[in-house]
C-alpha positions in Angstrom: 18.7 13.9 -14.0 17.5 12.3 -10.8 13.5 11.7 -12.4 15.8 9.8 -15.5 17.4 7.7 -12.9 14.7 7.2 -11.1 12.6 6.2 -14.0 15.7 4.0 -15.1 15.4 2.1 -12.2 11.7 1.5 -12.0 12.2 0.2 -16.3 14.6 -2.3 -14.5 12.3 -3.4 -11.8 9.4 -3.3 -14.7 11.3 -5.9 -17.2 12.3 -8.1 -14.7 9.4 -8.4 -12.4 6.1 -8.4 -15.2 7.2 -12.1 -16.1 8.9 -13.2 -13.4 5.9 -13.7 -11.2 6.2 -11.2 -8.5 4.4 -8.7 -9.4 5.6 -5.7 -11.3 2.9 -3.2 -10.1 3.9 -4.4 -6.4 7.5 -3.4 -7.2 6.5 0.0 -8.6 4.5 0.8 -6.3 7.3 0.0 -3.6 9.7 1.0 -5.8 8.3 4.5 -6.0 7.6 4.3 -2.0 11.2 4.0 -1.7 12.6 6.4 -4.0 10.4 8.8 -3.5 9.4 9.2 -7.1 6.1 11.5 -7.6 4.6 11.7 -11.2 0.8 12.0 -12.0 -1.7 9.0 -11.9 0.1 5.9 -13.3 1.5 7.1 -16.3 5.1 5.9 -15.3 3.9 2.5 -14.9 1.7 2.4 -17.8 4.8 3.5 -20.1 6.6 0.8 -18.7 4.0 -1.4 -19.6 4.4 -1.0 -23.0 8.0 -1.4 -22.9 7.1 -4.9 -22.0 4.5 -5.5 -24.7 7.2 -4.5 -26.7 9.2 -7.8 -25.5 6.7 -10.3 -25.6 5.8 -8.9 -29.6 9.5 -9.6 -30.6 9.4 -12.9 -28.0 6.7 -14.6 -29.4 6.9 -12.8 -33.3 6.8 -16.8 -34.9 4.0 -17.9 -33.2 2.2 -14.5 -33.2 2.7 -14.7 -37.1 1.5 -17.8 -37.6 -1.4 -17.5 -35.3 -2.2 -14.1 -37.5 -2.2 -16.3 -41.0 -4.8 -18.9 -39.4 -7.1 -16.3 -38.3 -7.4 -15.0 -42.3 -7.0 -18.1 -43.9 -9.3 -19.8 -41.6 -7.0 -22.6 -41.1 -5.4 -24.2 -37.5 -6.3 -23.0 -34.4 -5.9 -19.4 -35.1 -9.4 -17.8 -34.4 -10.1 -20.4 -32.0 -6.7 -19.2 -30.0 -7.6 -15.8 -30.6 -11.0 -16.1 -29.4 -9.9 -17.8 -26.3 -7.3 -14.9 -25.6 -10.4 -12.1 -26.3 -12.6 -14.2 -23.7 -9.8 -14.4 -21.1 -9.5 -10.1 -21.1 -13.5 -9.9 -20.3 -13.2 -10.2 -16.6 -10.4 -8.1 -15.9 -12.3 -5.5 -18.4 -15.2 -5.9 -16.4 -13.6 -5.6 -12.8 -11.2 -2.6 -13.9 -14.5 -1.4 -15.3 -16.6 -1.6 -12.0 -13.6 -1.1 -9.4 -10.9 0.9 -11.4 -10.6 3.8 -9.5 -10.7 1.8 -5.8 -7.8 -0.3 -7.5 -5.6 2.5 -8.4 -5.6 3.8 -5.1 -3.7 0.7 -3.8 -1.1 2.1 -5.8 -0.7 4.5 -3.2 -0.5 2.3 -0.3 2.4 0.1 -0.1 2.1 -1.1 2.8 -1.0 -3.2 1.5 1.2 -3.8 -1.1 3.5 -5.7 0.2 -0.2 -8.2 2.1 -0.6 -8.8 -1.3 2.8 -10.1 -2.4 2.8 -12.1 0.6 -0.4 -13.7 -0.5 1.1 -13.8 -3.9 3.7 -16.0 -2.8 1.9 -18.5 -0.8 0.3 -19.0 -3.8 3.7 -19.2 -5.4 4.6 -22.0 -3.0 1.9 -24.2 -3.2 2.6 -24.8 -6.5 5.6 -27.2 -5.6 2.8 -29.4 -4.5 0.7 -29.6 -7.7 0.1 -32.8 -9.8 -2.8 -32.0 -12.2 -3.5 -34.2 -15.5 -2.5 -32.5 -18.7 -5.5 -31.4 -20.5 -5.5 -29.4 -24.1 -6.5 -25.8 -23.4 -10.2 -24.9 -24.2 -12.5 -22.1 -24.1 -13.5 -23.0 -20.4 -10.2 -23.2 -19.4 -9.3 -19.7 -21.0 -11.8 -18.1 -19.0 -10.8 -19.6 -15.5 -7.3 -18.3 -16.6 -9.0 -14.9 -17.6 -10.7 -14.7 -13.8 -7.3 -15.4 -12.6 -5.9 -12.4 -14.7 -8.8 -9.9 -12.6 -7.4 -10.8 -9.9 -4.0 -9.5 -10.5 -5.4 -6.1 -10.9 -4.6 -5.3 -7.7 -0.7 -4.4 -7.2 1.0 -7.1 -5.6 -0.7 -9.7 -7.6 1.5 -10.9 -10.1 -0.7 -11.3 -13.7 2.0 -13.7 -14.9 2.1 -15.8 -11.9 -1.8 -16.3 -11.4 -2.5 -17.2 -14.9 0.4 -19.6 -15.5 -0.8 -20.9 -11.9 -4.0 -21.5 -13.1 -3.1 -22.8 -16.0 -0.7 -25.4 -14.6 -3.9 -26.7 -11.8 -6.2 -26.4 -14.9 -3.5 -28.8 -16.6 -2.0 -26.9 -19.8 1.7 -27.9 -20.1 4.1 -25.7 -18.9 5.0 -24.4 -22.4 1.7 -24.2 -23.4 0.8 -22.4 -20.1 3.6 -19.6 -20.5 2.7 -18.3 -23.9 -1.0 -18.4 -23.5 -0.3 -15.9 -20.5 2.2 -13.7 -22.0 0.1 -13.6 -25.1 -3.2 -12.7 -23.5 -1.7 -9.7 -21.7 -1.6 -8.2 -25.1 -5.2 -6.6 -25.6 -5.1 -5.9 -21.6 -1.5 -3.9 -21.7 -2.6 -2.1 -24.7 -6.5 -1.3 -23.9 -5.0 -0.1 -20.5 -2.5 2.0 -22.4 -4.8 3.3 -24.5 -7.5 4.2 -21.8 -4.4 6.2 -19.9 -3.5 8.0 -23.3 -6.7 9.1 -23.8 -6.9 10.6 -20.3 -3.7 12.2 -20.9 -4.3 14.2 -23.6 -7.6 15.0 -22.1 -5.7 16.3 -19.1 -1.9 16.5 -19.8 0.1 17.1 -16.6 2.7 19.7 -16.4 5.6 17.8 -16.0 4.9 15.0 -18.7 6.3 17.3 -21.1 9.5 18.1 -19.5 9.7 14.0 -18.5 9.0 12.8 -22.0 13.0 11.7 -22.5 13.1 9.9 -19.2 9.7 8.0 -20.2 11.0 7.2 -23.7 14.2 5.6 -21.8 12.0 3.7 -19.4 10.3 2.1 -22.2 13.3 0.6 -24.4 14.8 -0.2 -20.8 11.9 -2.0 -19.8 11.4 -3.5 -23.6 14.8 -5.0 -23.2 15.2 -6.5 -19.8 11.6 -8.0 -20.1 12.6 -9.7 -22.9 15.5 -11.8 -20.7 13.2 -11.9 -18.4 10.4 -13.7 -20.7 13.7 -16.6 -21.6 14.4 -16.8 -17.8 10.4 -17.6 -17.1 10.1 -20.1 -19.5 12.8 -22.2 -18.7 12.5 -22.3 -14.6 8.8 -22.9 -15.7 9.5 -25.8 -17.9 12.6 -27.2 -15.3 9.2 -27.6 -12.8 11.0 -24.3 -10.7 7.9 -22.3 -10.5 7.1 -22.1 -7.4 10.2 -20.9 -6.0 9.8 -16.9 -6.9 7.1 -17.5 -3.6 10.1 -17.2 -1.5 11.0 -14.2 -2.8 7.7 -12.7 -2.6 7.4 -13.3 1.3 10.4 -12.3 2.4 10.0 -9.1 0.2 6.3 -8.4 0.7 7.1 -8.5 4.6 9.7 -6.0 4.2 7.5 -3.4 2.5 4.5 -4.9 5.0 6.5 -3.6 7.9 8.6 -0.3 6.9 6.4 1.4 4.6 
């Protein structure tokens, strides 16, 4: 009962915090740190994860449908789009690749954690300063965004809040800059997922049986509030709001900074 309630909790965090840009590995990471939750590697957070996919599939099922016909028909901007969304993914591949296993074990230190959500919200707040031309998104453009992804590897970096930052200096409208970030965390979410399956069957962990019920929970938890949380980002981004989730990030980052 208390590992369900636990991982109840951390679905909550998970939905609201993987859009919102404030990092949802950050949170887990505290999150666990505070309620003491163990469980083997990162499966928790990678469950989670897919929850979230889960939201932006149904979110953005229009545009991911039409974008689908283009690519067979050949017509619009489909392969084009996709392409730039498979060429944003190579550098956090290729990071995760190199540095995978130094990355993880931040997970484990929360207290570094919360440096990096600091960081991740002075970056936040400079964003109330920006006034960038708007420029159509290109393949150039998708790969700065994609270098701006890598970087959010490490926990306390939000993914959602460096690429649509990096977008918005780059000069893709606000709309524009929203849905190419949710939609290129699609191959990364499920190539992680499917990495961290593979392990697990390669070396299942006691317990996963025994927790499978409180994962499956976690996921439709985390499916469901992320998907609020994907109609809250996209109108504070679009009201020109951005760049005040930074507060939050300080003030929470230097709480974990000092008492974990």
């Amino acid at each position: 009962m208390l590992l369900t309630l636990n991982i109840f909790i951390l679905a909550i965090l998970q939905g609201l915090t993987e859009f919102i840009p404030v990092s949802s590995s950050g949170h887990l990471a505290m999150g666990q740190a505070w309620l003491g939750l163990e469980f083997p590697g990162i499966t928790v957070e990678i469950v989670l994860h897919v929850g979230t996919l889960i939201s932006i599939l149904v979110f953005y099922r229009r545009r991911i449908a039409v974008l689908t016909a283009e690519c067979v028909t050949g017509r619009g901007e489909g392969r084009r789009y996709a392409a730039w969304i498979l060429l944003a993914s190579v550098p956090a591949a290729l990071l995760y690749a190199v540095a995978g296993s130094s990355i993880e074990a931040l997970f484990g230190k929360p207290d570094r954690v919360g440096l990096l959500l600091m960081a991740n919200g002075a970056l936040l707040l400079s964003m109330a300063w920006l006034r960038a031309p708007e420029r159509p998104l290109r393949w150039p453009l998708a790969l700065a965004i994609g270098v701006a992804q890598a970087c959010a590897l490490l926990p306390g970096i939000s993914r959602s809040g460096m690429t649509i930052a990096m977008a918005r200096r780059l000069g893709v409208t606000p709309r524009r800059a929203a849905e190419f970030s949710l939609l290129m965390s699609v191959p990364a979410v499920a190539g992680a997922a499917l990495l961290d399956a593979v392990h697990l069957v390669r070396n299942p962990p006691e317990s996963l049986l025994a927790a499978t019920p409180a994962l499956f929970l976690g996921l439709l938890v985390s499916a469901a509030v992320g998907w609020l949380a994907i109609v809250c980002i996209v109108r504070v981004l679009s009201a020109g709001r951005f760049w005040m989730f930074g507060i939050y990030c300080l003030a929470v980052g230097a709480l974990a900074w000092r008492t974990l």
